[in-house]
N, C-alpha and C positions, 0 to 999 in steps of 0.2 A: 726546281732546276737541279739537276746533278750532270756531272761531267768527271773526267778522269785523266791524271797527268802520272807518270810516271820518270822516278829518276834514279840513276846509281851512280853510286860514287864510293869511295874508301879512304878513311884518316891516314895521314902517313905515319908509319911509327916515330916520324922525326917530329911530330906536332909537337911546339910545344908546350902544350894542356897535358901533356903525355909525361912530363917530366916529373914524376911523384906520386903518379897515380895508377898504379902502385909497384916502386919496386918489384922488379922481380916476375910480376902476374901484370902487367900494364893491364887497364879497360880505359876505352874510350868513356869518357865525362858526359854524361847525359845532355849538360849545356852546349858542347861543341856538337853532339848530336842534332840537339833540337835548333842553336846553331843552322845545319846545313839543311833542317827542314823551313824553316822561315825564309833561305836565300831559295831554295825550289819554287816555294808559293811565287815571289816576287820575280823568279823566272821566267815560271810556265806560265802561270796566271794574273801577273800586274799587280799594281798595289804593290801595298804595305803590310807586313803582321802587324795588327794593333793590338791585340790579346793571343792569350796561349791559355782558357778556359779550363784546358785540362791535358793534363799528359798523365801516362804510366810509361813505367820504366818495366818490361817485362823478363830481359834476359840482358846479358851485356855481350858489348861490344868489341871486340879486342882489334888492333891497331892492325892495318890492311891488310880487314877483312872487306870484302866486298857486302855492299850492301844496298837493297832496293827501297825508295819512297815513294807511296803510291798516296795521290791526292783527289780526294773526290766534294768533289761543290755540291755543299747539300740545303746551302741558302745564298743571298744574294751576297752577303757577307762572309760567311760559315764556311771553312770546307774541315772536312774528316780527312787523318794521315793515320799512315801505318808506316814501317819502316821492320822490315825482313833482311833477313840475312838465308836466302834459300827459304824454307821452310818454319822456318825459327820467327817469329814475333819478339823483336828486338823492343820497339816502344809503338806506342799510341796517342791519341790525342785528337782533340778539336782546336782550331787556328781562328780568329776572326781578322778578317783582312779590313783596307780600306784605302783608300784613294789619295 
């Protein structure tokens, strides 16, 4: 079974997970990232994250930038995320959902 959700959204520079990280050069914290990919799953798709299997962190994120999460069910529990900013592969990872 595979299927496909997509969502955007952008951290506001006023987050504050934003306060120290890092003077000066702000990026968005991978956890408030991965964060706003676990509330998408439990949007689009029901459930719960119960595991986060695997993530990469590929490029960073800086404070409202716009950004796309693209979710795709590749088991009955299992979905694959990606998370883009344009063109750019921001992070990665597999999700295991549950009820």
């Amino acid at each position: 079974m595979t299927s496909e959700s997509e969502v955007s959204g952008a951290i506001s520079a006023l987050h504050p997970a934003l306060a120290g990280h890092f003077p000066g050069n702000p990026v968005v914290p991978g956890v408030v990232l991965l964060s706003r990919v676990c509330r998408a799953l439990t949007r689009e798709c029901g459930g719960t994250v119960r595991a986060v299997p695997m993530v990469k962190f590929h490029s960073p994120l800086r404070p409202a930038e716009s950004f796309a999460i693209e979710l795709t069910q590749t088991g009955d529990d299992r979905y694959r995320f990606r998370v883009a900013r344009g063109g750019t592969l921001i992070a990665s990872g597999t999700l295991q959902a549950g009820r």
